[in-house]
Every structure is written in structure tokens, then in C-alpha cells.
C-alpha positions in Angstrom: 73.1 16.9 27.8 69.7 19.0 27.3 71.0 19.9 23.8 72.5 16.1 22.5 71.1 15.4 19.6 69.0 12.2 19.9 68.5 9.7 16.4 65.4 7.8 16.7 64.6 5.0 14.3 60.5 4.9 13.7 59.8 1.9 11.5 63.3 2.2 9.2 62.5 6.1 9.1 65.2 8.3 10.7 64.0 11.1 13.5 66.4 13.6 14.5 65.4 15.8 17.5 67.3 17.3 20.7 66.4 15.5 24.4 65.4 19.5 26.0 62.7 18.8 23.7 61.5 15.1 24.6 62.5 15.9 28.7 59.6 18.5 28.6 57.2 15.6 29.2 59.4 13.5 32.0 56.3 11.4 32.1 55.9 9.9 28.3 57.5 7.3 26.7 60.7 9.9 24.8 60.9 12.3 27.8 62.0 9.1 29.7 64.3 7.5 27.3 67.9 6.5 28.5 71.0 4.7 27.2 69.8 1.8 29.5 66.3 1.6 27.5 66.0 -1.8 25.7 64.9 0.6 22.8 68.5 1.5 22.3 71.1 0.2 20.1 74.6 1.0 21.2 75.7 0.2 17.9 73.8 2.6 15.8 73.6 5.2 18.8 70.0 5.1 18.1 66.6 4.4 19.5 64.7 2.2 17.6 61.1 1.7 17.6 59.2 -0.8 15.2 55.8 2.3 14.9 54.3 3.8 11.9 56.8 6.6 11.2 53.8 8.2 9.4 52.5 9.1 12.7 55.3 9.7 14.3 55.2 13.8 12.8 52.6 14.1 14.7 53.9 12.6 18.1 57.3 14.7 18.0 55.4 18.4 16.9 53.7 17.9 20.3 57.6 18.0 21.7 58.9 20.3 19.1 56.2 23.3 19.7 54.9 24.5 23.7 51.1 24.6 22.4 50.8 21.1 24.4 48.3 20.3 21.1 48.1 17.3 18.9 47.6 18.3 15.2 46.3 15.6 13.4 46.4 15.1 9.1 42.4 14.5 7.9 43.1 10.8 6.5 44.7 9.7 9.5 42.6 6.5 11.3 41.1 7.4 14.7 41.7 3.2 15.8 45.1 3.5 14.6 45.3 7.1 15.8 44.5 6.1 19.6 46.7 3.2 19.4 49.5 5.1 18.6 49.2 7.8 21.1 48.5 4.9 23.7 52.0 3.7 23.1 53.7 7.0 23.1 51.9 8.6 26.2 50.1 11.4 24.9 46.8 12.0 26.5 44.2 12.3 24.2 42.9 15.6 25.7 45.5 17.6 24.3 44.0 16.8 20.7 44.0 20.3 19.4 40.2 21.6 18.9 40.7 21.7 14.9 41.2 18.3 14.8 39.6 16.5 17.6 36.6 16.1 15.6 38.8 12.8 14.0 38.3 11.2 17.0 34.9 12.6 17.6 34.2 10.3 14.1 36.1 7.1 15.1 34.3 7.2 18.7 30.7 7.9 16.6 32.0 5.0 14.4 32.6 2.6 17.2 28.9 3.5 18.6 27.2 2.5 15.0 29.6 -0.5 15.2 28.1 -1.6 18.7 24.9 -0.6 17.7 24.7 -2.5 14.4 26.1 -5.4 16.4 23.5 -5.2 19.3 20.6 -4.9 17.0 21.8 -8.2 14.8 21.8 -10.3 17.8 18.5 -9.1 18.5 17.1 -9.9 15.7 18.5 -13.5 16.1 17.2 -14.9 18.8 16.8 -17.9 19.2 18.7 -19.1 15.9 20.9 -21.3 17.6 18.9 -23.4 19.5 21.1 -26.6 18.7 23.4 -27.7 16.3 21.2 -30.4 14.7 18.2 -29.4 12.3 15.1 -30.3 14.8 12.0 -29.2 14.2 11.4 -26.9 16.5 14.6 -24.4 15.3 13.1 -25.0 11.4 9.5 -23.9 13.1 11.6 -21.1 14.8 13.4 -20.2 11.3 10.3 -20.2 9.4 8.4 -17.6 12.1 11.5 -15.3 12.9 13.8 -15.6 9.8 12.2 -14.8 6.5 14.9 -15.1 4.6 16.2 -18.6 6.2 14.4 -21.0 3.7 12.0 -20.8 0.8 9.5 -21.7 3.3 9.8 -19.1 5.1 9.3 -16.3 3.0 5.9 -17.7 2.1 4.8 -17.7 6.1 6.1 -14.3 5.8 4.4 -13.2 2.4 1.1 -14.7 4.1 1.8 -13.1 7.5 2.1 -9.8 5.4 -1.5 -10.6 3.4 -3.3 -10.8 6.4 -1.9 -7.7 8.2 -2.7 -5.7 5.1 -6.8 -7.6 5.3 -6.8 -6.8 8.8 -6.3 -2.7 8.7 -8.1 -2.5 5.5 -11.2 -4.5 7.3 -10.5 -1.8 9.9 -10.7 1.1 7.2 -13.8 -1.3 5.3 -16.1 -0.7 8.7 -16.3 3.2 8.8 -17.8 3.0 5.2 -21.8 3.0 5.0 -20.9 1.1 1.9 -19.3 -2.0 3.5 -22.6 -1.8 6.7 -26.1 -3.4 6.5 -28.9 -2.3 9.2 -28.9 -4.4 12.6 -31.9 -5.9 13.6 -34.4 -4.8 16.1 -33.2 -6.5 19.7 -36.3 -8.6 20.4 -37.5 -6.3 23.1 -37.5 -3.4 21.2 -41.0 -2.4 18.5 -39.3 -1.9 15.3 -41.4 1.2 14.8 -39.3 2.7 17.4 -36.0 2.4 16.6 -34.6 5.4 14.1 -34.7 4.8 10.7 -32.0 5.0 8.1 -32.4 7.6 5.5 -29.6 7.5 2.7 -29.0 11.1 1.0 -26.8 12.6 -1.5 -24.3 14.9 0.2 -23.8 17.9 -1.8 -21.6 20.6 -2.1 -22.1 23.4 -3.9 -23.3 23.1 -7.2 -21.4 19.4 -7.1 -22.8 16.8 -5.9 -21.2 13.1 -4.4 -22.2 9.9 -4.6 -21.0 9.0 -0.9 -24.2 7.7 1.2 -24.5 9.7 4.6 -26.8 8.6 7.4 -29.3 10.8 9.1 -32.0 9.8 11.2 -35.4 11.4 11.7 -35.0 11.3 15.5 -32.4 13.3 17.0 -31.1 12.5 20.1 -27.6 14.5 20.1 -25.8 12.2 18.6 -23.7 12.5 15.8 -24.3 10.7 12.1 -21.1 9.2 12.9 -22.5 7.4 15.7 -25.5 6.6 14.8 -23.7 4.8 12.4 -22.4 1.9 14.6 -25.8 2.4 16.6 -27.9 1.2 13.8 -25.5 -0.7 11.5 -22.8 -3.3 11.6 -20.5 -4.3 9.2 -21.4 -7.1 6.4 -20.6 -10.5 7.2 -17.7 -11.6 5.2 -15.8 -8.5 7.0 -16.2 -9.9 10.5 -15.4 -13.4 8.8 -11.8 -12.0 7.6 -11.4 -10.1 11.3 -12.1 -13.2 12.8 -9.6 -15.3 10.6 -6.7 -12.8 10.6 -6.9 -12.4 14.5 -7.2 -16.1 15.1 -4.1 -16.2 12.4 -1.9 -13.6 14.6 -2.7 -15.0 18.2 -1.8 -18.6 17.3 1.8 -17.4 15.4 2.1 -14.8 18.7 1.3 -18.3 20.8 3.8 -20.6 18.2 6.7 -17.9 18.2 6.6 -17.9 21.9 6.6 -21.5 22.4 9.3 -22.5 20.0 11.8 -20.0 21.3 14.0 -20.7 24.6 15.4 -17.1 25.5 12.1 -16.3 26.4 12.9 -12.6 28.1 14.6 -11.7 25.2 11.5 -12.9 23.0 9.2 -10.2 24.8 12.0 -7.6 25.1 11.7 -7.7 21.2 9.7 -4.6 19.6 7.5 -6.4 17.1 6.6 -9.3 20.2 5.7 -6.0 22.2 3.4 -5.1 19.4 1.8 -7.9 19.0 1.0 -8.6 22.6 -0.1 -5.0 22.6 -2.5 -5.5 20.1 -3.6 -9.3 21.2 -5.1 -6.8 24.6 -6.4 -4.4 22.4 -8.3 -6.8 20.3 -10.0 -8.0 23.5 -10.9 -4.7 24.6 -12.1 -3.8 21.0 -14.1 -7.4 21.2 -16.1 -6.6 24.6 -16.7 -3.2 24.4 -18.1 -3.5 20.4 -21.6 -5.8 21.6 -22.7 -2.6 23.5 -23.0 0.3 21.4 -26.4 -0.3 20.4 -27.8 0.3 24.3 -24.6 2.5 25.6 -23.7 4.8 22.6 -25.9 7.5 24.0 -23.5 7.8 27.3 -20.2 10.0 27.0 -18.2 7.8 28.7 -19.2 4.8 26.6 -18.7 6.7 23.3 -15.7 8.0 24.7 -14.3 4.2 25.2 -15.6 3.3 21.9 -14.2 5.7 19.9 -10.9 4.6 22.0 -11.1 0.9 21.0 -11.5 1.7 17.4 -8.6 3.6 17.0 -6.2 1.5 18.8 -7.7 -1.0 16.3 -5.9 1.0 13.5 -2.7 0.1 15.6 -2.8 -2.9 13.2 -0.5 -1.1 10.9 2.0 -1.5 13.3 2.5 -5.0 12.5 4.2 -3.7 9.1 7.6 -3.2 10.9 7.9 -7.1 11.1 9.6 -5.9 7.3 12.1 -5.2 9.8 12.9 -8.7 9.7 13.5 -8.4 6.3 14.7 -5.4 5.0 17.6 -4.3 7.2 17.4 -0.4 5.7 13.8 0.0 7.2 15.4 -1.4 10.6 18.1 1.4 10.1 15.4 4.1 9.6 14.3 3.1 13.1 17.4 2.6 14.7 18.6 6.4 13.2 14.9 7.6 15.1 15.5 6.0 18.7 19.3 7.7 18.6 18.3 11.1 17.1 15.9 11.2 20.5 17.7 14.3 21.7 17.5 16.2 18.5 13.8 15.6 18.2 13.0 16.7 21.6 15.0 19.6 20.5 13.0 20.1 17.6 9.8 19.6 19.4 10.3 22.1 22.3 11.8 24.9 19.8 8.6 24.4 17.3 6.7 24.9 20.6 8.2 27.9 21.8 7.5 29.2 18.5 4.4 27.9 17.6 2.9 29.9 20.7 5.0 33.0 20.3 3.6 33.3 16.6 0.0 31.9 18.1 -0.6 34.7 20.3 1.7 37.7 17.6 -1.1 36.9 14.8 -4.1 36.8 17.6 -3.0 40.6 18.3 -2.1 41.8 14.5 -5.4 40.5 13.8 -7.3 42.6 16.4 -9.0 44.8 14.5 -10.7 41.8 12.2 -13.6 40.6 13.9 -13.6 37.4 11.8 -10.1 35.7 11.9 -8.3 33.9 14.9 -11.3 34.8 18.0 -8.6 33.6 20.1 -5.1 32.4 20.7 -5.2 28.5 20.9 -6.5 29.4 16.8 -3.7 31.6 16.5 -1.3 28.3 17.9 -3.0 25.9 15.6 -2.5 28.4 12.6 0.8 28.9 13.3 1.8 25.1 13.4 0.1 24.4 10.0 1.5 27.8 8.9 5.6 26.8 10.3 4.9 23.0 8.7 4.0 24.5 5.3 0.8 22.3 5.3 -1.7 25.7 5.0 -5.3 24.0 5.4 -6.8 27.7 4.8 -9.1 27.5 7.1 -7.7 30.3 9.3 -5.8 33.1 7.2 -5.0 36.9 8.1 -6.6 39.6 6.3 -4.5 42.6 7.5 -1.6 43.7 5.9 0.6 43.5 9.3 -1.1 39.7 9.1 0.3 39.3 5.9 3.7 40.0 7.2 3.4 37.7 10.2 2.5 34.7 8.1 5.6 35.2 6.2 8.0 35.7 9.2 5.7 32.5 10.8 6.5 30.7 7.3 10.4 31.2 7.3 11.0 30.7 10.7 9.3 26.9 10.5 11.5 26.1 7.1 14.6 27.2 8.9 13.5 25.2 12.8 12.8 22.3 11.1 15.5 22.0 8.7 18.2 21.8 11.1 17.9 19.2 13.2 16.4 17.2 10.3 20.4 17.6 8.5 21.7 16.1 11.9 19.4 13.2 12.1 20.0 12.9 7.6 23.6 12.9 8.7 23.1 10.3 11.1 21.1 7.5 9.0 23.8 8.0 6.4 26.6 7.1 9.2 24.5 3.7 9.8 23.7 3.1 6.5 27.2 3.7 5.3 28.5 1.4 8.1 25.9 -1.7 7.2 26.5 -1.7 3.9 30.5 -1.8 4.8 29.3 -4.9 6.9 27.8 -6.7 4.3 30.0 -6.2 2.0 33.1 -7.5 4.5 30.7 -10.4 4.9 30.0 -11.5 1.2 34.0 -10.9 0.8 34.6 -13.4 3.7 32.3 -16.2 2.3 33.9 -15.6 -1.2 37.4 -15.9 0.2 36.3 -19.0 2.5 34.7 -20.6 -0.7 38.2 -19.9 -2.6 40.4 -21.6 0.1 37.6 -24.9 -0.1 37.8 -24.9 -3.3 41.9 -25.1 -3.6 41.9 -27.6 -1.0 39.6 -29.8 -2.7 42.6 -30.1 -6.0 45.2 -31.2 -3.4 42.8 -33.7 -1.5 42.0 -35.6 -5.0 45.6 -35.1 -6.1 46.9 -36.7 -3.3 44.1 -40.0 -3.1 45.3 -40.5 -6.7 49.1 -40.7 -6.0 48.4 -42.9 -3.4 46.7 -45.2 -5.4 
């Protein structure tokens, strides 16, 4: 009985192989087959089973050889792939090692899928409110969807405007240019307070027309400083920072109130922003009136300089484009699931950074003028591995020389790497939402067909009625 020959019928396509083979595996779906099976056909002496019989090679060479592997053909599907082995009973762990990088794809595939999907509903919250038009899901529409209505993209080119006024009023203040003298606080003789003296700064033999400010009084402070001590921006930029923030707060305050999944609305990354920034604007607010009396104390200069900076955290309301241009969403979708490879790139360029640090610290020993210590050596060797070079730290030795090239390749090579994976991986996203919107446009072309065949026979048949 071991050697009857057995005919199985895959699809219409005839399979000819001995039951010692198929009784190896007891357990699957051929090593159990008997006469009794309701896949047999007495008359035919066959077993028939309606399967892709392209497949099937596959399923019987895991009976036929002893290496307990599945060898799998390149253009073979991994859905189709894992429903076929599924039905036959072959654990997917015997996948052979050459070939189980298919079904690495299709399960990387299905990921992108789920992710695509997860992100989409994000990004539409709130969109169905209700089935009727009310105004408040056309005041949602406009806010959140900037490509819902004509309307809409105007907010959203306005919304833009002001984000781009508000960082460059941020840029605007650090400019002597854009700053007129404060006036004396009422208790204070004018004769006392420093006064501004506007110079050339020069360089060389060249000379710039940028305006610096020193003060004939020095106190410890920096130019910098003194800066925002005796100066404050000209009117009309307050007047803009005062518009664009009242204009963010009340769409923050609008978008909220218009939406009914409420968590979801602050789960969402540009709300986050946005309330992060509504805080930072308050912090930036009350701790701005004091520099003229507190600049002079570190930890008020050190909260200062804090508030301005998160200030520049403005820029951060340029994601909203998010909303609009589903690549850039990619881009950051591709960054929050390439977390793993960056931490690997970080720690590695660490590692490295210090071990080439503290190597051109010691082949520079015998120069008294280059690298005084290691944390320079670390510094140098991060600019030196990025390919960026400032040259304000070079070696002068020869053995110097050849550490700045091994410091050089070694950075190309770190940082190349994982940068292919994470290429590798935007281009599995991309690939996959442009395959979406295509399936999508293909849909509403063939539901526009069907309506408009239907629409002959409707008339057709009112007239032959009538």
C-alpha cells in the first residue's frame, strides 16, 4: 500500500505521486487522505481538489524530498502563499531560509497596510459627524480638511500665512535692525541707564554693514543681552505677534469645540503642538516684561533665553501640511517606524565619535595648539564623521592627518547604512499609498461607469412606458 500510486486532481491539473511519500506527515491534509475522503472520486480513482495547481509544486516537493523545507518561486504572492499552505497543513516555519524572506515582505506589507489605514482614520476625525450638511461638520471640514471645499483651502492658505509671520517675527526680534531703545522706567535718571553705541563690525580688511551694540558700562553681560535689556522690538512686530497668536488660540479653541471625539482630537500630533505652544506663548508672555530689571541674574537669563527658543517652536506648526500633502505625512510616518535603526545609528556614531575623540587628543600630543582636551577631540570627530568640517579644530601632525581620514571614512560608511534601511523603508510606504490611491480613483471611475449605464436603461424604460 506504501508504494500505490496516488492521482491527485489540483485545479484540472493532474499530480502523480506515491502515498510513502504523503504518509510521512500523518498529520496534513495528503498524509491523511483515504478512499473514504469526500475529496475522492471513485470514478476517476482520483482525489480532486479545486487549489491553484501552480502552488501545488511547491506543497508536494516538501513530501517528495526529507529536507522538511518549503521552496518558494520569487513571484509567488505571500496572501495567496499562506492561504494555500493553511489549507494543506504545512506550518509556515519550515519555509526554507532562502525563501522565507517572501513572507518576511507580505508580513512587512500587511504592517504598511495597517499603518496606512490607522494613520487615514486619524487624520479624519471627526468627518462623520452626521449624515446631513450642519454647520458645525462644514466648520469642522473647513478647519481639519483642506482639501474638502474651496473654502477650505483658503482657511488653510491663511492658517499657513500667519505661521510663516509668526517665526519670521520671531527671527525679526533678534535683529538690531527691527529694535528701537526702551524708555527709561520712570524711577530710573536717564543719565544712568547704558547707552547705545552703534559700530561697524569689521573683519579684516572687510568691513559689514550689520549694527552691533555695545555699551560703555560693563556689567558682565553679553551684547546679546544687553540687547533685550535696552531695546524692544518696533511696534508693528508685536502688532503681527499679537494678531497671529490671537489667530491660532481661537482656531485651537474652534477646532476643539466643533469636534465630538474629543480624546482622539488631543491624541492628534499637530493638536499636541499647538497646545504645546499655546503654554509656551504664556510662558514667553510673562517672563518677557522682566528682562529690563532681572537680566543681570543667571537664572533669569537662563529662563529667558529658554522662552525664546521654544518660541522658534512655531515652525512646528508647518506639519499641519500634513493635512495636505500625504507624502510629507509619509516622511514622518517612515521616521517614527525607523526608531530602532536610528537609535542604532545614534549609539554607533557615539561609540565612535568618542573612540576617535580621545585617538586624535593623543596623536595630537606633541602640538601644544590643537585639541587641549578630549571633549574637543569628540566635538571634532562628530563634525569630522558628518562631513560638515567647521575648521575650527584641525590636526597638524602627520599621524593627525591619518586619523582624520580613518575618522572621515568611518562616519560615511556608519551613517550610510542604516540611512539605506530607513530609504528602503519610505519607498515600501510610498509605494503602498500611491497603490492606494490609485485602487481608489479606479473604484470611483468604475462606480461612475456603472451610474452612468444605468442612467440609458432608466430613461429607456420611462419612455416605453409611456
Amino acid at each position: 500500500m506504501e508504494d500505490e500510486l496516488i492521482t491527485l486532481n489540483i485545479g484540472g491539473t493532474i499530480f502523480k505521486t506515491y502515498r510513502s511519500k504523503l504518509i510521512k506527515y500523518p498529520n496534513s491534509k495528503l498524509g491523511s487522505l483515504t478512499t473514504a475522503s469526500k475529496h475522492y472520486l471513485p470514478s476517476s480513482k482520483e482525489y480532486f481538489f479545486d487549489r491553484n495547481p501552480e502552488l501545488f509544486n511547491v506543497v508536494l516537493d516538501y513530501y517528495r524530498y526529507d529536507r522538511q523545507q518549503l521552496h518558494i518561486p520569487n513571484y509567488t504572492c505571500g496572501s495567496v502563499l499562506l492561504q494555500e499552505f493553511d489549507f494543506w497543513g504545512l506550518p509556515l516555519v519550515n519555509i526554507a531560509d532562502c525563501c522565507f524572506h517572501i513572507y518576511i515582505k507580505h508580513e512587512d506589507e500587511l504592517e504598511i497596510q495597517q499603518t496606512l489605514v490607522t494613520c487615514n482614520s486619524n487624520t479624519q476625525i471627526g468627518s462623520s459627524l452626521t449624515k446631513s450638511r450642519s454647520f458645525r461638520k462644514q466648520l469642522w471640514l473647513v478647519l481639519d480638511q483642506p482639501n474638502s471645499s474651496r473654502i477650505a483651502q483658503i482657511f488653510f492658505a491663511i492658517f499657513m500665512i500667519m505661521v510663516v509671520l509668526s517665526v519670521l517675527m520671531s527671527c525679526m526680534v533678534t535683529d538690531i535692525q527691527f529694535r528701537v531703545e526702551r524708555p527709561p522706567p520712570p524711577d530710573r535718571s536717564t543719565n544712568n541707564r547704558n547707552q547705545l553705541i552703534r559700530t561697524n563690525s569689521t573683519t579684516g580688511n572687510n568691513t559689514s554693514n550689520a549694527s552691533v551694540v555695545r555699551h560703555v558700562k560693563d556689567d558682565g553681560l553679553t551684547w546679546k543681552m544687553k540687547l533685550f535689556i535696552e531695546t524692544k522690538p518696533l511696534d508693528y512686530i508685536d502688532y503681527i505677534d499679537y494678531v497671529t497668536t490671537g489667530f491660532f488660540i481661537l482656531e485651537l479653541l474652534l477646532h476643539f469645540l466643533v469636534c465630538l471625539q474629543k480624546k482622539r482630537f488631543l491624541k492628534d500630533n499637530n493638536n499636541k503642538i499647538d497646545v504645546l505652544l499655546f503654554l509656551v506663548t504664556l510662558l514667553f508672555w510673562c517672563v518677557t516684561p522682566l528682562a529690563v530689571d532681572y537680566m543681570k541674574y543667571t537664572h533669569y537669563r537662563s529662563l529667558y533665553i529658554f522662552a525664546n527658543v521654544t518660541m522658534m517652536l512655531k515652525i512646528l506648526r508647518m506639519f499641519r501640511l500634513t493635512k495636505l500633502y500625504t507624502e510629507l505625512r509619509i516622511l514622518l510616518i517612515t521616521l517614527q517606524k525607523s526608531i530602532k535603526e536610528l537609535m542604532l545609528l545614534s549609539v554607533t556614531f557615539g561609540i565612535f565619535a568618542v573612540l576617535f575623540g580621545n585617538l586624535i587628543y593623543y596623536c595630537e600630543m606633541s602640538e601644544s595648539e590643537t585639541f587641549p582636551d578630549s571633549f574637543i577631540g569628540i566635538w571634532w570627530s562628530i563634525i569630522t564623521m558628518t562631513t560638515v568640517g567647521y575648521g575650527d579644530y584641525v590636526p597638524k601632525s602627520s599621524i593627525g592627518y591619518f586619523a582624520g581620514v580613518i575618522t572621515a571614512t568611518t562616519g560615511v560608511l556608519i551613517i550610510t547604512m542604516p540611512i539605506a534601511i530607513i530609504a528602503g523603508k519610505f519607498d515600501g510606504y510610498y509605494t503602498a499609498y500611491n497603490t492606494n490611491k490609485t485602487k481608489t480613483k479606479m473604484r470611483k471611475l468604475q462606480k461612475q461607469e456603472q451610474k452612468n449605464s444605468v442612467a440609458p436603461l432608466f430613461n429607456n424604460t420611462i419612455i416605453n412606458k409611456h
